[in-house]
N, C-alpha and C positions, 0 to 999 in steps of 0.2 A: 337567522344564522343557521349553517347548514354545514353537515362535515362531510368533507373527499372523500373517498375510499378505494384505495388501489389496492389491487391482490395479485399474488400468483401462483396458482393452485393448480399444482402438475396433474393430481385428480380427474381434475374438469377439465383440462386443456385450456386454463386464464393464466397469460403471462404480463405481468404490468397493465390490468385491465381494470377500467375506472367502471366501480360499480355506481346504482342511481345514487345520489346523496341523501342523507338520513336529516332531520331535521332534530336542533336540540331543545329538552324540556325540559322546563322547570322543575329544578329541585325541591322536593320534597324532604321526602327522607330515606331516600338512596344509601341504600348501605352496605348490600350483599354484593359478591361478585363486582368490586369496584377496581376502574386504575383510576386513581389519581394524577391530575395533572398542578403543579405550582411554578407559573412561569417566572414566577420573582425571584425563583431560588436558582441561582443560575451559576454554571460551572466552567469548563475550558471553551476556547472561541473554537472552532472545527476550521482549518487550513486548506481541506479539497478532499478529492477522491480520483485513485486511477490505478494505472500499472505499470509494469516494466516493458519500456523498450528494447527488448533484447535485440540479439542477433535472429535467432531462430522467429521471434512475430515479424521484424520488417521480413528476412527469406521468405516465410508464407506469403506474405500478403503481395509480396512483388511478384511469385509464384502468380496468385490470381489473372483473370483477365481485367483491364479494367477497369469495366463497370463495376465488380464486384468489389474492386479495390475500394474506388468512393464509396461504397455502399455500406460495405466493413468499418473504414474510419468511422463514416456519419453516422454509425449503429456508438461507437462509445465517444465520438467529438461533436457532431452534430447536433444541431437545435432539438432535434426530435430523438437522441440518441439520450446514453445515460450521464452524459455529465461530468466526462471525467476530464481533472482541470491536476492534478498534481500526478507525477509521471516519474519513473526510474530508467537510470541506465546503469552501463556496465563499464568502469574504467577498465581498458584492455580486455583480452574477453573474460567469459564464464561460461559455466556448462553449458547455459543454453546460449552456445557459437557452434558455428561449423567445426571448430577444429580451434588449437592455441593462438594468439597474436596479443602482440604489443606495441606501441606507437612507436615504441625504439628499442634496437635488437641489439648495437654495438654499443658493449660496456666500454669503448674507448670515446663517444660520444659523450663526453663530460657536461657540452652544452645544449645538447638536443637539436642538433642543426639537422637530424634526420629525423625528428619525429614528427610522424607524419600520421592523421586520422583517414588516410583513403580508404580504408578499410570498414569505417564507419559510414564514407562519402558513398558509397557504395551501397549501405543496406540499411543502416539504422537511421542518417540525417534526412535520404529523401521520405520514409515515412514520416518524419517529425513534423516535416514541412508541410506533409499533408493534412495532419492532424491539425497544425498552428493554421494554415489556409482555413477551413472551415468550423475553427473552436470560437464561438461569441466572446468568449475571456481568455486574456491570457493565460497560459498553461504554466506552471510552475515545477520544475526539475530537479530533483536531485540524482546525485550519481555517488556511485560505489565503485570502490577496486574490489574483485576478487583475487588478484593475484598482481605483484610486481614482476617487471619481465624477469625472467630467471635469473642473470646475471647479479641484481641485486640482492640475491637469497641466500640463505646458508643450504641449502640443497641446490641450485646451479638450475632449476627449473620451474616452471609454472604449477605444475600439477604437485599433488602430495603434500602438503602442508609448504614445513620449511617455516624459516624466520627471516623478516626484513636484516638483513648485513649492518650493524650500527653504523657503520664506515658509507652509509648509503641512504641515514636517515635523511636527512639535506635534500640529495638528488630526489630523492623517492616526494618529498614534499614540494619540491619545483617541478616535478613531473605532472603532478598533482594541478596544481597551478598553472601549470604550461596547457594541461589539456580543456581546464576552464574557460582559458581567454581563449584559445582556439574554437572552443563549441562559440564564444562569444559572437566572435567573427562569423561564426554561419550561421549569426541571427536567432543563436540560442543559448537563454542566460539561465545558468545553473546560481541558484540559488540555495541546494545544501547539497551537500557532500556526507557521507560516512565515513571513519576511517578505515576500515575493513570490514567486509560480508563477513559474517558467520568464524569471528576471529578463535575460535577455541576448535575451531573443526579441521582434519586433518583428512581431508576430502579425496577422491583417484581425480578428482579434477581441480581447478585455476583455487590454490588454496591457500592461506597464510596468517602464521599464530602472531597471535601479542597475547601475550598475562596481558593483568590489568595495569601494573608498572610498566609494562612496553608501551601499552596506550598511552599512559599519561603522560610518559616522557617525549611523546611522537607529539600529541597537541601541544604539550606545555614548549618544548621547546625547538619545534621544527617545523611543525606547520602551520599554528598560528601565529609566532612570527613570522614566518615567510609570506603566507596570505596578508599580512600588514604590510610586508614590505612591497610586496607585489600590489598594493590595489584591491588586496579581494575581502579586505574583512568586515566586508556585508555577507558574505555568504556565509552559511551558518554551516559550525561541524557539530556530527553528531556521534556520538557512541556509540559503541556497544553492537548494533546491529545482529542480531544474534537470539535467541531461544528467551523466553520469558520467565524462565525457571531460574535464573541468574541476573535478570534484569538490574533486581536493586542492589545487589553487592557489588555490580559491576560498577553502576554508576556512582557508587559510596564509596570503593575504592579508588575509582576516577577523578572525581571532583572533590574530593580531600585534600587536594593540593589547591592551595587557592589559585594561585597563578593556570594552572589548568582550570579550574574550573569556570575561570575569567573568558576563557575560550570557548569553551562547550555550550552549543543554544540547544542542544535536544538530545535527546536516547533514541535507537530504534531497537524495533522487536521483531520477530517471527514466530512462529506460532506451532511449533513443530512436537514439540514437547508437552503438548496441554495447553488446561485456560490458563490458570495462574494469574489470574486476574488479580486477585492480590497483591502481587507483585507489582503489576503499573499503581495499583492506588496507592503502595507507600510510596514509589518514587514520586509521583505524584504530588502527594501529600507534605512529602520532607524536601524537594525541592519542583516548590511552583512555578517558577520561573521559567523551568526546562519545557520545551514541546517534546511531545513523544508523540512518534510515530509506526505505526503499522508499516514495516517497509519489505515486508513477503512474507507472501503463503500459498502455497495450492494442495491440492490432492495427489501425492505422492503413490504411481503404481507400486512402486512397494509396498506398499505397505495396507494405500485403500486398491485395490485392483476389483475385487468385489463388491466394493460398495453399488449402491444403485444411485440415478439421480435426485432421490433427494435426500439421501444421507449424505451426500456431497453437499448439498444447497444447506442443509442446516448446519453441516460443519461452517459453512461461513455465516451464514448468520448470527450462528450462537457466539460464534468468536466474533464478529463484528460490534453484536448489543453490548457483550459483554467488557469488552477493552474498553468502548465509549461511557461505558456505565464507570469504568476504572478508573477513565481521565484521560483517555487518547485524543489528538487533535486530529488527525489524519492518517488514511490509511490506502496503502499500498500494495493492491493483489499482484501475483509475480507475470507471467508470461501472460501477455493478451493473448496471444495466437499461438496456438499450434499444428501440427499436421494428425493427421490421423493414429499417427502412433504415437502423438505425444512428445514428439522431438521437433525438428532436430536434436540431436545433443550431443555433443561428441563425446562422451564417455559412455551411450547408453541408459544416460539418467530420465529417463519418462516419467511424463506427468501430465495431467489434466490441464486444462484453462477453459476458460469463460465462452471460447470461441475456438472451435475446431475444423479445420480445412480438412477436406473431401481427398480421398486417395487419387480422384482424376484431375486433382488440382482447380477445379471451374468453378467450385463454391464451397461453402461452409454453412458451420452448423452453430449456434448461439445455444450454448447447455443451461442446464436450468440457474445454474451460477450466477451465468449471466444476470437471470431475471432479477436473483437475490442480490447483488449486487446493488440492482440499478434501484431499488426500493429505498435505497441511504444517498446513492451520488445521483440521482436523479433530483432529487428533491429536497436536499439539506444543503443549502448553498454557503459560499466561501464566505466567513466571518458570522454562521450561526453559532447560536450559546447552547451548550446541553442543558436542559432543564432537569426540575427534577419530576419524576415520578412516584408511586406506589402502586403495587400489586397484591392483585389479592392471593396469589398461588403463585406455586415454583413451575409450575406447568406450562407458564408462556414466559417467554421473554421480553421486557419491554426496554425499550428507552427513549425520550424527548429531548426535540430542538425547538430552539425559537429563531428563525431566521431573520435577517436584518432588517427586513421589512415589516415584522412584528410577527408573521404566516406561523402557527405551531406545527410540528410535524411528529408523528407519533409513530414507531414500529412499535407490532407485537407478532411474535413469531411464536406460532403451535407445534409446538415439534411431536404432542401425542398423537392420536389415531382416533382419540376424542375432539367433539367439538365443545367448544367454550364460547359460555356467553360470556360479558362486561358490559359493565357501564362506564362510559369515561364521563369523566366527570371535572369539572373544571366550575371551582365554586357554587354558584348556584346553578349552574346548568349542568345535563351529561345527554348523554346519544346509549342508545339500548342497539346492541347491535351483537352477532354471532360470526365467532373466528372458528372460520370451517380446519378440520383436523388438516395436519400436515400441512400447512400455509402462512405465506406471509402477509403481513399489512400493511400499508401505510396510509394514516390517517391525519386529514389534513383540516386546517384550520385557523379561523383568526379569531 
């Protein structure tokens, strides 16, 4: 018996690189510098891994020549890519589009006889298609409104917050609905929905508030019966969508309504404001039933513009380990692709992703992100169990799978400038092995 070992150490220049295998030895009495591994103890099923299809990654990628196009997808769909199998879109746009649009412009269209996705047909559907051509598994979607076309808002427009019109709630949930069975038809089936991005944020770009009573009156009484009446209520809505510092009030004041809460299959989160990790393990905790999901994050030039690349890479790791160590099933990085400056964006909201196109347009670049990324959705497959762990120090991060197959999978991420040894240790057996400073692992096993 022998354990995997993949790393990616910006150091050395090793990105997802499979070192020799270690071989495991009988326990003694192993004690110091220990993680533990107990696969019997076992916690939420893990749902996928991916990111948003915005406007601004299909623009890049059709920007490419391409070869490079194929080669971009098959870096996170392909067999030999990282795996990514749960994906986002944008109902109507979001910051990252070229510019405002919505499926329907004329608030005298009562029935949406002009609403029309060409706007999607155009830049977002034919990447999808490319991605579903070469992904071994089905791909699993869900999609967000950032904004209701203006007409439906008490501000008269997309951008700037504003509030869904009550007199609009109806249409706005058969909009909803209209635009589900539509992707339907192009051979791609949304499976959750959120009710609104980032609904407490009063954004310069595609923006729109609900309290927590606005939401629950939206689910309880306008969009999950309407997805009943419509045919759709397998697909699962979720809350909240929004900062992890609110996570559990929000969803405590949501689902206190029983009839709402009859509707709601999940929370999402974003990660803007801190870990707060605590926060997913009570929602967690107090309602198990609910999936939570990681549904955006990236490195915001505001804020990190100085960072280096692997202050970037451990921000997502450490928020990775740590939400699945909280109770998250899946999780959701925001823009796959961006251009050299971090856009498109049509408000000037720049930001990082995993995969950055070249200013000549003819190729790109996979940041270290990427790598850290691909350490959890390369290798922790659709319907793993988190196990549980122990560690011996606050110094590393860890956390374990057990994948369907029985395969264990193990991250530990070193965010010091020291190296650490461990022994993992998994009853009578463990592997003696050194996590080089500043790097990630993953450690594989049956």
């Amino acid at each position: 018996m022998s354990l995997r070992i993949i790393t990616t150490n910006e150091n050395t220049n090793m990105y997802l690189q499979e070192m020799t295998s270690l071989p495991f030895l009988n326990e003694t009495d192993v004690a110091m510098e220990v993680i533990n591994v107990y696969p019997e103890v076992t916690y939420q099923t893990i749902v996928g891994f991916g990111g948003a299809f915005t406007e601004a990654t299909a623009y890049n990628i059709l920007r490419l020549p391409e070869e490079k196009q194929a080669e971009l997808i098959k870096d996170y769909f392909g067999e030999e890519g990282i795996g990514y199998n749960l994906c986002r879109m944008h109902i109507n746009s979001c910051d990252f589009a070229l510019d405002n649009y919505a499926y329907v412009d004329n608030e005298k269209d009562t029935e949406f006889a002009t609403f029309s996705i060409e706007r999607d047909r155009k830049y977002i559907i034919p990447i999808i298609k490319k991605a579903q051509e070469i992904s071994k598994e089905s791909i699993s979607f869900l999609a967000s409104p950032w904004s209701p076309p203006g007409f439906m808002k008490t501000t008269g427009e997309m951008n700037h917050g504003g509030k869904l019109k009550p007199e609009y709630r109806t249409a706005w949930a058969r909009y909803i609905a209209k635009y589900i069975k539509t992707y339907k038809e192009e051979g791609i089936e949304i499976s959750r929905i959120t009710v609104q991005n980032e609904p407490e944020a009063i954004q310069t770009w595609d923006s729109c508030i609900y309290t927590a009573e606005d939401e629950m009156i939206f689910v309880r009484d306008y969009l999950g019966p309407i997805f009943e009446e419509e045919g759709l209520q397998d697909v699962k809505i979720f809350i909240w969508d929004h900062n992890k510092e609110r996570l559990y009030e929000r969803t405590r004041d949501v689902v206190k309504d029983e009839k709402a809460n009859q509707y709601v299959a999940g929370v999402g989160f974003h990660w803007y404001t801190g870990d707060h990790f605590e926060a997913i393990q009570m929602v967690r905790e107090r309602y198990p039933e609910k999936e939570l999901l990681f549904t955006e994050g990236c490195v915001e030039y505001s804020r990190f513009a100085e960072a280096n690349a692997i202050q970037k890479a451990h921000m997502y790791a450490h928020d990775i380990i740590g939400n699945f160590n909280a109770g998250m099933n899946g999780y959701i990085d925001w823009n796959m692709v961006l251009d050299y400056k971090g856009g498109p964006n049509h408000v000037g909201n720049f930001c990082d992703a995993p995969i950055m196109c070249s200013e000549t347009k003819d190729s790109y670049e996979k940041r270290l992100t990427f790598y850290y990324i691909g350490h959890f959705s390369k290798y922790i497959k659709k319907g793993a169990k988190r196990i549980a762990t122990t560690k011996y120090t606050a110094d590393l991060d860890v956390v374990g799978f057990m994948n369907p197959d029985g395969e264990k999978i193990i991250v530990v991420l070193n965010r010091t400038a020291v190296a650490k040894h461990i022994a993992l240790r998994e009853e009578k057996r463990y592997v003696d092995l050194e996590i080089a400073p500043e790097a990630i692992y993953t450690l594989i096993y049956n």
